[in-house]
MOPAC internal coordinates of N, CA, C and O (Angstrom, degrees):
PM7 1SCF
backbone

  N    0.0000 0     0.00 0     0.00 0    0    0    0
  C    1.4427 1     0.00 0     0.00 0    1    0    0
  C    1.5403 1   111.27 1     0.00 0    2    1    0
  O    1.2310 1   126.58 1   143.31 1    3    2    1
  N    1.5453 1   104.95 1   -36.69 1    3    2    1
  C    1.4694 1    87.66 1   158.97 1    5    3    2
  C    1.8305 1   147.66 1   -84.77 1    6    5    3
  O    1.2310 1   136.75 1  -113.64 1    7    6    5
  N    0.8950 1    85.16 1    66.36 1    7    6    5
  C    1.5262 1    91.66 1  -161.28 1    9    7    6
  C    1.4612 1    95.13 1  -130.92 1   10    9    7
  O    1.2310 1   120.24 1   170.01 1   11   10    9
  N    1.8642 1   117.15 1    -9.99 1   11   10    9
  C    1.3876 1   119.12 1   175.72 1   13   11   10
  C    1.0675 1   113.03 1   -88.67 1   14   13   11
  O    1.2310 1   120.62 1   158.10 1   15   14   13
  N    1.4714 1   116.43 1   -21.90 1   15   14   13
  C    1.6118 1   126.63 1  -137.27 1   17   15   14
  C    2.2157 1    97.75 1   -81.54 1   18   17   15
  O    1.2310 1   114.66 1   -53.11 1   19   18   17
  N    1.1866 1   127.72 1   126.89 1   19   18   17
  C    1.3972 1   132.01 1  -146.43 1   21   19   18
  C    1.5401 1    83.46 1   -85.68 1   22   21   19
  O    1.2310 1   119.06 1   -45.31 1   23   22   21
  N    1.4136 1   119.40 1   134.69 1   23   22   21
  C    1.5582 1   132.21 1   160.14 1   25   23   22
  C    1.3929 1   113.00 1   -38.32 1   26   25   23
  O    1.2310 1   122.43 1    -9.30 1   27   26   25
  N    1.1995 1   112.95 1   170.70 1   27   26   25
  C    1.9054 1   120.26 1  -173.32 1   29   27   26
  C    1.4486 1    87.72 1  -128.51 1   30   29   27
  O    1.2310 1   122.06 1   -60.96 1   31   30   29
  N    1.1320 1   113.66 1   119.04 1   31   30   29
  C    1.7482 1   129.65 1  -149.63 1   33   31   30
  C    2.0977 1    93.37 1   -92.49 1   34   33   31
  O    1.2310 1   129.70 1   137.57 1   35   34   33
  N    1.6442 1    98.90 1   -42.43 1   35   34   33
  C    1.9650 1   101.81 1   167.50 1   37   35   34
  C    1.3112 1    98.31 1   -46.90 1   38   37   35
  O    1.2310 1   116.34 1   127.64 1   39   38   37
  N    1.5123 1   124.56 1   -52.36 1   39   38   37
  C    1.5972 1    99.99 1  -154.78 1   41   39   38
  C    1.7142 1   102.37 1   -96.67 1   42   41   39
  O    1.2310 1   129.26 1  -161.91 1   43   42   41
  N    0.8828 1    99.75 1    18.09 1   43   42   41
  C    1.9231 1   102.11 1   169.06 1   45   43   42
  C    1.2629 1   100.64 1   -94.17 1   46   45   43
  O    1.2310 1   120.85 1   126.47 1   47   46   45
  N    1.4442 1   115.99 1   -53.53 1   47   46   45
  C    1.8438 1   111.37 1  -177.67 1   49   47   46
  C    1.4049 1   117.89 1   -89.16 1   50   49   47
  O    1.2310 1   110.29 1   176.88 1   51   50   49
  N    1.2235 1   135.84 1    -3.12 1   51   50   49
  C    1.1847 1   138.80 1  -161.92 1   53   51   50
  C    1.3658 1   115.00 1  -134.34 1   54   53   51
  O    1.2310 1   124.27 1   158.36 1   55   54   53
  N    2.0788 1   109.40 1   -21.64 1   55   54   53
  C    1.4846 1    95.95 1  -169.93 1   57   55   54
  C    1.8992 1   134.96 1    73.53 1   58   57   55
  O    1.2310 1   140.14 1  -168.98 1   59   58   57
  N    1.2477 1    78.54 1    11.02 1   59   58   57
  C    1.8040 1    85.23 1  -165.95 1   61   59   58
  C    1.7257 1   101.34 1  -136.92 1   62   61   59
  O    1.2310 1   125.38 1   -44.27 1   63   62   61
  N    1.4109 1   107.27 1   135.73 1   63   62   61
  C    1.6746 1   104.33 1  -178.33 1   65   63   62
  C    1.8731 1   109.80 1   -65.77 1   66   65   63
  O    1.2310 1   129.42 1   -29.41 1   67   66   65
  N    1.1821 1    99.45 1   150.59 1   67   66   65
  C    1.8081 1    90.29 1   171.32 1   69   67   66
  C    1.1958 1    98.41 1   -96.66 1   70   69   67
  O    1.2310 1   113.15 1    19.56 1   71   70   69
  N    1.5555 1   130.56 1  -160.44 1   71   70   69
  C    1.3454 1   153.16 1  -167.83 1   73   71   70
  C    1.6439 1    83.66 1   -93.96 1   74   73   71
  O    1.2310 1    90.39 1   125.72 1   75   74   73
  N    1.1833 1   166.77 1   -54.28 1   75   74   73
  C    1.1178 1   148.06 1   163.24 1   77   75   74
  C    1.0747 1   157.06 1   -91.18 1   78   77   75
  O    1.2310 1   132.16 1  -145.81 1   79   78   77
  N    1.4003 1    94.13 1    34.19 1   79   78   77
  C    1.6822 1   120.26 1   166.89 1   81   79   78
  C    1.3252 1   100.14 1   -75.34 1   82   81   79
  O    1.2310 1   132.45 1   -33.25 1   83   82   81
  N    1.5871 1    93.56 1   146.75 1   83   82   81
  C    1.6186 1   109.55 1   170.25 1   85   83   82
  C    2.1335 1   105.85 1    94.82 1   86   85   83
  O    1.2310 1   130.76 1   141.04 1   87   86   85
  N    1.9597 1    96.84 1   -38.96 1   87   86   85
  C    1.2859 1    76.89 1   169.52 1   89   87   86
  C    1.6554 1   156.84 1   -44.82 1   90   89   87
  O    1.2310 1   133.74 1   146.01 1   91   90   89
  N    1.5458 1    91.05 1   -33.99 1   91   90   89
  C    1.6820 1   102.50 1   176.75 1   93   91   90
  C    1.2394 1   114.84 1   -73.25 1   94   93   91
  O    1.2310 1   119.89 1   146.33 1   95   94   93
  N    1.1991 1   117.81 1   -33.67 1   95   94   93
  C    2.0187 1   119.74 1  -175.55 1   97   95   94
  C    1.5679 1    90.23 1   -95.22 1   98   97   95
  O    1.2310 1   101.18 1  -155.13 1   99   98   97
  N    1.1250 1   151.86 1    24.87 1   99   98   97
  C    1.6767 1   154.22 1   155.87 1  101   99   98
  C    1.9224 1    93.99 1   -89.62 1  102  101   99
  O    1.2310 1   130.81 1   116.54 1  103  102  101
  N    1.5661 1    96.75 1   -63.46 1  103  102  101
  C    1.5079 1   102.23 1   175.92 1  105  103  102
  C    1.5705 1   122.30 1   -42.06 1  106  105  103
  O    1.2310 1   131.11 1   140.42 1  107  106  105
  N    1.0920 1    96.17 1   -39.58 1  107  106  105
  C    1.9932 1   124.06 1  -159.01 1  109  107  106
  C    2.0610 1    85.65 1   -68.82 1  110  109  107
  O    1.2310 1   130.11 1   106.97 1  111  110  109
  N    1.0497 1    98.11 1   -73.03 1  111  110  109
  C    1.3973 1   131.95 1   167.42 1  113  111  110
  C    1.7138 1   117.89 1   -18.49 1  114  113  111
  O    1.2310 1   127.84 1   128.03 1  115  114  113
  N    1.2770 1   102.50 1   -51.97 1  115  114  113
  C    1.5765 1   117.80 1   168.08 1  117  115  114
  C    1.2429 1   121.93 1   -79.29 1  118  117  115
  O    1.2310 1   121.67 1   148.76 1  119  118  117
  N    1.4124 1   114.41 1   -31.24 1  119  118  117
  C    1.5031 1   135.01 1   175.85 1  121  119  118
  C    1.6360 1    91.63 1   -57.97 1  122  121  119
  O    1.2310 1   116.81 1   113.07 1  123  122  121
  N    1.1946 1   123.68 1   -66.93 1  123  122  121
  C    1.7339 1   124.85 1  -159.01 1  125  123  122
  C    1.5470 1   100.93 1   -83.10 1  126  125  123
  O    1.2310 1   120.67 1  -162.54 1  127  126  125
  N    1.2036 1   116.32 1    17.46 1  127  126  125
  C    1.4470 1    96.88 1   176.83 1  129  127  126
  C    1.4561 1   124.21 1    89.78 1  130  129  127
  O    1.2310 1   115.45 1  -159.50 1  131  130  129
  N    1.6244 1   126.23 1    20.50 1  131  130  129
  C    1.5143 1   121.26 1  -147.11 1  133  131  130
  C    1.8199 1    78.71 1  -136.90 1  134  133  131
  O    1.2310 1   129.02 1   -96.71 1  135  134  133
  N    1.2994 1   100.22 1    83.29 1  135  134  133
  C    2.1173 1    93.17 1   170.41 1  137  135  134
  C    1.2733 1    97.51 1   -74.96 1  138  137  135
  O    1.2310 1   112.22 1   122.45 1  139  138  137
  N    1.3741 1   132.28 1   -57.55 1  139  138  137
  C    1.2907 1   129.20 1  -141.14 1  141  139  138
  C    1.7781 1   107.26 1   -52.57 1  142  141  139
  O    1.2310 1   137.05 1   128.57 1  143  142  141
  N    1.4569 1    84.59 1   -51.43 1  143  142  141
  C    1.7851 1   106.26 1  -175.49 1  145  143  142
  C    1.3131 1   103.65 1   -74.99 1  146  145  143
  O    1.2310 1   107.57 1   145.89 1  147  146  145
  N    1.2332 1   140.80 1   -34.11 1  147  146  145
  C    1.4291 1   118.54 1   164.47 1  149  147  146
  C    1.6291 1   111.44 1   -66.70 1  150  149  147
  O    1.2310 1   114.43 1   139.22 1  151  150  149
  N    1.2620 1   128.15 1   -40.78 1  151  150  149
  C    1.6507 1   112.09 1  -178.87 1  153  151  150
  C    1.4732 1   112.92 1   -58.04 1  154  153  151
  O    1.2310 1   116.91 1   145.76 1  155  154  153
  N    1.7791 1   123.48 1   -34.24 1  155  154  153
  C    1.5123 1   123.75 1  -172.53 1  157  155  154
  C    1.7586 1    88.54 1   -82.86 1  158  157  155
  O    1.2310 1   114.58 1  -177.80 1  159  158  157
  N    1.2747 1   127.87 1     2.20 1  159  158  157
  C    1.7621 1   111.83 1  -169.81 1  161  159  158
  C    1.5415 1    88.76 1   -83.24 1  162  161  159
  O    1.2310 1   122.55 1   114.71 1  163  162  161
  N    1.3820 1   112.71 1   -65.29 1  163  162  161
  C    1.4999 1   129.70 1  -156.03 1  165  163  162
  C    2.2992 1    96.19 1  -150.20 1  166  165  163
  O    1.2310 1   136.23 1   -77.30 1  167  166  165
  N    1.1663 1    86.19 1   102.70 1  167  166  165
  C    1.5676 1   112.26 1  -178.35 1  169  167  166
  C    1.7626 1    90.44 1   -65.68 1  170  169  167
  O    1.2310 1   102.35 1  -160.18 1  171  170  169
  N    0.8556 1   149.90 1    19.82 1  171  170  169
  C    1.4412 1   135.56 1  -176.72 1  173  171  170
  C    0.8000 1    96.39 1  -134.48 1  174  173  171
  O    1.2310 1   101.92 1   165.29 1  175  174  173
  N    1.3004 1   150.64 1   -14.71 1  175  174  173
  C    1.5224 1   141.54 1   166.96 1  177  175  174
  C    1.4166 1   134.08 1   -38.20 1  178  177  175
  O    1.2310 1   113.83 1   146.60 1  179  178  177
  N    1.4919 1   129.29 1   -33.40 1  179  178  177
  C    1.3529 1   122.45 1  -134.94 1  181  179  178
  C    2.1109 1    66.32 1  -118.47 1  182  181  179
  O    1.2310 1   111.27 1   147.87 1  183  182  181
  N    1.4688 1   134.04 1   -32.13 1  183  182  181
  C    1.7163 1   128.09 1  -158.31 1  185  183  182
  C    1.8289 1    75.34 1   -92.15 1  186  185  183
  O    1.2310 1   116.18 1   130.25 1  187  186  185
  N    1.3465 1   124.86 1   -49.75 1  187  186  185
  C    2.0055 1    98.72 1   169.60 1  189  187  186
  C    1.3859 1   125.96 1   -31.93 1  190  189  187
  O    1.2310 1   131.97 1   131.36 1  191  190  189
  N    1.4774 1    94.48 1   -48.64 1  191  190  189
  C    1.8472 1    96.20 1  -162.62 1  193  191  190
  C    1.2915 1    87.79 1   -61.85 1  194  193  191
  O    1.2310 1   111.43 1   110.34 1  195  194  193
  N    2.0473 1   133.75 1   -69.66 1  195  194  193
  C    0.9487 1   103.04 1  -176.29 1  197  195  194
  C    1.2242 1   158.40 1   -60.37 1  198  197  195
  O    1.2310 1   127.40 1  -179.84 1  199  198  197
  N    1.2875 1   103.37 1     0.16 1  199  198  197
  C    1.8224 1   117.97 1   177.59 1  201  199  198
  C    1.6286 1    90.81 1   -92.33 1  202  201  199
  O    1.2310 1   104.05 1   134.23 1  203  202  201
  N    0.9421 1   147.00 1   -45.77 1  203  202  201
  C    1.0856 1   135.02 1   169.58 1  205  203  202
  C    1.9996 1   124.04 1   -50.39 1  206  205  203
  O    1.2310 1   126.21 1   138.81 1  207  206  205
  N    1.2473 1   105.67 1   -41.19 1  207  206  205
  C    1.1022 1    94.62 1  -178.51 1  209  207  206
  C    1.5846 1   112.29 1   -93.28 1  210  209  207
  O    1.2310 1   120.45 1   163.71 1  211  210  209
  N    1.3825 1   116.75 1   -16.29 1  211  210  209
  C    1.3085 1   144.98 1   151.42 1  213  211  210
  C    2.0425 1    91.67 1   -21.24 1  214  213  211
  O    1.2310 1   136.71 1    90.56 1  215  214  213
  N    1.2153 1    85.25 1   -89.44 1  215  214  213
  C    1.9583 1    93.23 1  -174.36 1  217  215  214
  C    1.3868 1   114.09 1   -56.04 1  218  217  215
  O    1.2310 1   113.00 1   139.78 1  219  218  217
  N    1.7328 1   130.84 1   -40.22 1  219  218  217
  C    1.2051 1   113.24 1  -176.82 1  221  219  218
  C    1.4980 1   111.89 1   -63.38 1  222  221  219
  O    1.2310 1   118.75 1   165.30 1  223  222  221
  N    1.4493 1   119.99 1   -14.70 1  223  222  221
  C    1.4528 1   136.69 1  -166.00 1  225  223  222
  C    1.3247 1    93.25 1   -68.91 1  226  225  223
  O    1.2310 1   121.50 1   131.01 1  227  226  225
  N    1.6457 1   114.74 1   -48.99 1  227  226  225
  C    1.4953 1   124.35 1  -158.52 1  229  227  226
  C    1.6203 1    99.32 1   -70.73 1  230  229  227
  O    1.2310 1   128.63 1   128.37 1  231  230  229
  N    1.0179 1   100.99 1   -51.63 1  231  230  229
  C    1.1662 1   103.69 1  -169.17 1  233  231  230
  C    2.2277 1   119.41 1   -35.56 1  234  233  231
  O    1.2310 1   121.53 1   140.09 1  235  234  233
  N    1.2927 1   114.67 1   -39.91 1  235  234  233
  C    1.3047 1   120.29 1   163.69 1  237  235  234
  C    1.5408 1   109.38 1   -96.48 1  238  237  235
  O    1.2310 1   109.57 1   153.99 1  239  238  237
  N    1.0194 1   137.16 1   -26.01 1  239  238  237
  C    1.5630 1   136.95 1  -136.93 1  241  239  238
  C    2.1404 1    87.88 1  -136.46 1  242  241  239
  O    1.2310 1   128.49 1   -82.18 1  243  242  241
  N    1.4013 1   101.25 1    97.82 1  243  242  241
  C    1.7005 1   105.28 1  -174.31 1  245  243  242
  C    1.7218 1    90.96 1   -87.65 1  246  245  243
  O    1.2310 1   121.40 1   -57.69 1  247  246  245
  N    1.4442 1   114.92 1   122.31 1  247  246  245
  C    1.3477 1   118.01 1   144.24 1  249  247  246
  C    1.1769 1   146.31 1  -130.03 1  250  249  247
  O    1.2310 1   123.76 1   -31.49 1  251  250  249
  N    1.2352 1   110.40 1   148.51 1  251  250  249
  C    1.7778 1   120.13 1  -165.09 1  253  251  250
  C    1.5979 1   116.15 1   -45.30 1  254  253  251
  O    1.2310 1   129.47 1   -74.28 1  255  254  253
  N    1.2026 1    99.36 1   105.72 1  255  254  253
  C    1.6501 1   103.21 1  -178.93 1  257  255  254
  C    1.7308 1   116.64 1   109.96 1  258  257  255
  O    1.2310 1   125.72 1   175.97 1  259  258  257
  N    0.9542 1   106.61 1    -4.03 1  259  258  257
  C    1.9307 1   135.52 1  -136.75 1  261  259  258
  C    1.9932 1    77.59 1   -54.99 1  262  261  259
  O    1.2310 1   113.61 1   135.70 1  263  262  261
  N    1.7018 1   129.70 1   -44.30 1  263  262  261
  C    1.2761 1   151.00 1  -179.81 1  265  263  262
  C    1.7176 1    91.15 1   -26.90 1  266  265  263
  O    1.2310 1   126.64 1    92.01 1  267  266  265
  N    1.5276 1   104.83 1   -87.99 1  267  266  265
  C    1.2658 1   122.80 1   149.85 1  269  267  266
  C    1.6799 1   117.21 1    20.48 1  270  269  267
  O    1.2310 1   125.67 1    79.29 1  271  270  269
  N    1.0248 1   106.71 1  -100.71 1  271  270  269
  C    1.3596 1   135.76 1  -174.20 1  273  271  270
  C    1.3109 1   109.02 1   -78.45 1  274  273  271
  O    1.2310 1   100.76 1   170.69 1  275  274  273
  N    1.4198 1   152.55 1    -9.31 1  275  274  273
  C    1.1839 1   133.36 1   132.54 1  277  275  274
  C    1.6870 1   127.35 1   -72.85 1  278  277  275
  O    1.2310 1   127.65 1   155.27 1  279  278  277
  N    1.5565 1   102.89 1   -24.73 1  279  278  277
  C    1.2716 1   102.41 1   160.77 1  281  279  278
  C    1.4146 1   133.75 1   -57.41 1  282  281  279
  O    1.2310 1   122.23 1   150.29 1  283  282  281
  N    1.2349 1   113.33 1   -29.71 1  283  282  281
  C    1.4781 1   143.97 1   167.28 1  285  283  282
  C    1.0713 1   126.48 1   -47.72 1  286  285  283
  O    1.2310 1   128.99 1   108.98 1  287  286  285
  N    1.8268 1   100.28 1   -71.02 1  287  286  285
  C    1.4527 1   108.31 1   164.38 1  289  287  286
  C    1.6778 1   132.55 1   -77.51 1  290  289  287
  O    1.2310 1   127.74 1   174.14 1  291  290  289
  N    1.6466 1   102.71 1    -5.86 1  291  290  289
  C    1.8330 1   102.89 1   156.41 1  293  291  290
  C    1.0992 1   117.33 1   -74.24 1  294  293  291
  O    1.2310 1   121.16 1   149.56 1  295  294  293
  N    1.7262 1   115.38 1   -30.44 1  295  294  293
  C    1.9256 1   108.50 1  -161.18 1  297  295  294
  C    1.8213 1    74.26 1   -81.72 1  298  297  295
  O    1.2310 1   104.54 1   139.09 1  299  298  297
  N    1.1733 1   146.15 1   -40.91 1  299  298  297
  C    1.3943 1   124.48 1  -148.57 1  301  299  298
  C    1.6986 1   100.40 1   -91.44 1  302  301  299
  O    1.2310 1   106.30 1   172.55 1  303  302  301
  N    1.4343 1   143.06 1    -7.45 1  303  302  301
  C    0.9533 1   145.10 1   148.01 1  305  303  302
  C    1.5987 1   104.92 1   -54.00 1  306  305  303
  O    1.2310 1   120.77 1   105.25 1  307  306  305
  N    1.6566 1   116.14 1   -74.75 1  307  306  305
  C    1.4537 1   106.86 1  -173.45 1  309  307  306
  C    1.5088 1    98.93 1   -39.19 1  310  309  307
  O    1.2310 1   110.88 1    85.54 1  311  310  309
  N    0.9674 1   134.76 1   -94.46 1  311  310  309
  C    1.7689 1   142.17 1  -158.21 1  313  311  310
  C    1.2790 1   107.07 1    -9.60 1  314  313  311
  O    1.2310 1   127.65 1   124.99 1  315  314  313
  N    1.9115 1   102.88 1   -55.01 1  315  314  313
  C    1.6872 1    97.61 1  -171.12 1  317  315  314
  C    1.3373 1   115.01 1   -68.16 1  318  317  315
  O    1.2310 1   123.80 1   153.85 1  319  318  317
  N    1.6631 1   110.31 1   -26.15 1  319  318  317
  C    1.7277 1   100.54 1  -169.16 1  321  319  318
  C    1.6551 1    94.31 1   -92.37 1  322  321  319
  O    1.2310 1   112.10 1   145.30 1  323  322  321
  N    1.4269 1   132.51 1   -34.70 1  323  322  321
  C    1.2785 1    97.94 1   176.30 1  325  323  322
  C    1.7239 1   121.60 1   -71.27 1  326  325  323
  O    1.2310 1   107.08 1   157.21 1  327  326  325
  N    0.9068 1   141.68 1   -22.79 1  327  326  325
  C    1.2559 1   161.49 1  -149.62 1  329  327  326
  C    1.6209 1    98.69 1   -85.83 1  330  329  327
  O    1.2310 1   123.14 1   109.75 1  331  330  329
  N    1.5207 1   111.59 1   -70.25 1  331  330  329
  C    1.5877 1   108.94 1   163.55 1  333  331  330
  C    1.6496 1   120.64 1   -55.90 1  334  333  331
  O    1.2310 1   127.99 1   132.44 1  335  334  333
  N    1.3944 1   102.22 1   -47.56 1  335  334  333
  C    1.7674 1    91.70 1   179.99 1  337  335  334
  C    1.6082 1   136.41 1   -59.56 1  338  337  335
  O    1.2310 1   136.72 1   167.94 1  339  338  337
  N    1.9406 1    85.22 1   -12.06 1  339  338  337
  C    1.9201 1    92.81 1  -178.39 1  341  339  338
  C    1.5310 1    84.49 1   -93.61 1  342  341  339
  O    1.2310 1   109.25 1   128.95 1  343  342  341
  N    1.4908 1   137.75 1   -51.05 1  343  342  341
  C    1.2714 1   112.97 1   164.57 1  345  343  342
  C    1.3979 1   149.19 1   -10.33 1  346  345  343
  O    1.2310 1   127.78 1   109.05 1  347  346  345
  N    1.3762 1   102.63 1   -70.95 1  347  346  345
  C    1.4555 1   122.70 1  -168.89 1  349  347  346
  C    2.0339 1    93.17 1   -69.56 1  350  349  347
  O    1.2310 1   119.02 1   151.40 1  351  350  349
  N    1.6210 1   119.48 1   -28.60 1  351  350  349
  C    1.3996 1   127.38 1  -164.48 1  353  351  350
  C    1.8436 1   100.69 1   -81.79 1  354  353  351
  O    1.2310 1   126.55 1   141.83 1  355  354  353
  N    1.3385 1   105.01 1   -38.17 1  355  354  353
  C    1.6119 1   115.09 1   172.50 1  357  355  354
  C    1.6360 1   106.10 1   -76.21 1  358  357  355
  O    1.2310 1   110.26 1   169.55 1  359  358  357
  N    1.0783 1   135.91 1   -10.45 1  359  358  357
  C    1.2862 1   138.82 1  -175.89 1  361  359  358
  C    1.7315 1    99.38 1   -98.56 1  362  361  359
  O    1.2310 1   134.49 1   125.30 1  363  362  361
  N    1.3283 1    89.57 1   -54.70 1  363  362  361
  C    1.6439 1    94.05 1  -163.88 1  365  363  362
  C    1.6224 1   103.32 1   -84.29 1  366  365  363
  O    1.2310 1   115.03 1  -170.22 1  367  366  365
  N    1.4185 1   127.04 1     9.78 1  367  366  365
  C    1.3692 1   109.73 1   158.24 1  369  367  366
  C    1.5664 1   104.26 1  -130.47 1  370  369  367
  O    1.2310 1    99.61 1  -138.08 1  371  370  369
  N    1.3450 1   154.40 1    41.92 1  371  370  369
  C    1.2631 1   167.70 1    71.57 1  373  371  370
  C    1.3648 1    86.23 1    28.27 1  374  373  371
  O    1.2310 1   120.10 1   180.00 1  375  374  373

C-alpha cells in the first residue's frame, strides 16, 4: 500500500520534513490496525480523524454551536502538528 502513498515534494527540494510528513503512513498505519505506531508516526492523527469525521457528521446532522467545536478541534489540531513538528525538528537537528 505504500507504494501509492504521493511523495512530500518540501522534502524532495529542501531535504527537510514539512508539518505533514508522516501523515499518510499514520493513516496507512490505522488502516492495518497499528495505533500505537501511527500516534509515534504523526501525533495528529487520531484529533484529524475526529475533526474529520466531526464535519462529515455535520454535514447531514446540523448542531447547535457546531462553529464552536470545529473551531476547537482546528486550533487543537494546529497545536498538535505545530508543537510535534518543532519537536521532532529540535530533536532531529540536535
Amino acid at each position: 500500500m505504500e507504494e501509492f502513498l504521493f511523495p512530500c515534494l518540501n522534502k524532495q527540494l529542501f531535504g527537510i520534513d514539512c508539518l505533514g510528513c508522516g501523515a499518510q503512513r499514520a493513516l496507512v498505519l490505522v488502516i492495518q490496525g497499528q495505533f500505537k505506531e501511527a500516534l509515534v508516526m504523526y501525533p495528529a492523527i487520531y484529533s484529524l480523524l475526529v475533526l474529520l469525521l466531526f464535519l462529515l457528521l455535520n454535514l447531514f446532522i446540523k448542531f447547535r454551536h457546531d462553529w464552536y467545536v470545529k473551531t476547537g478541534l482546528i486550533i487543537l489540531n494546529a497545536v498538535i502538528i505545530i508543537g510535534s513538528y518543532l519537536f521532532k525538528m529540535s530533536v532531529f537537528f540536535d
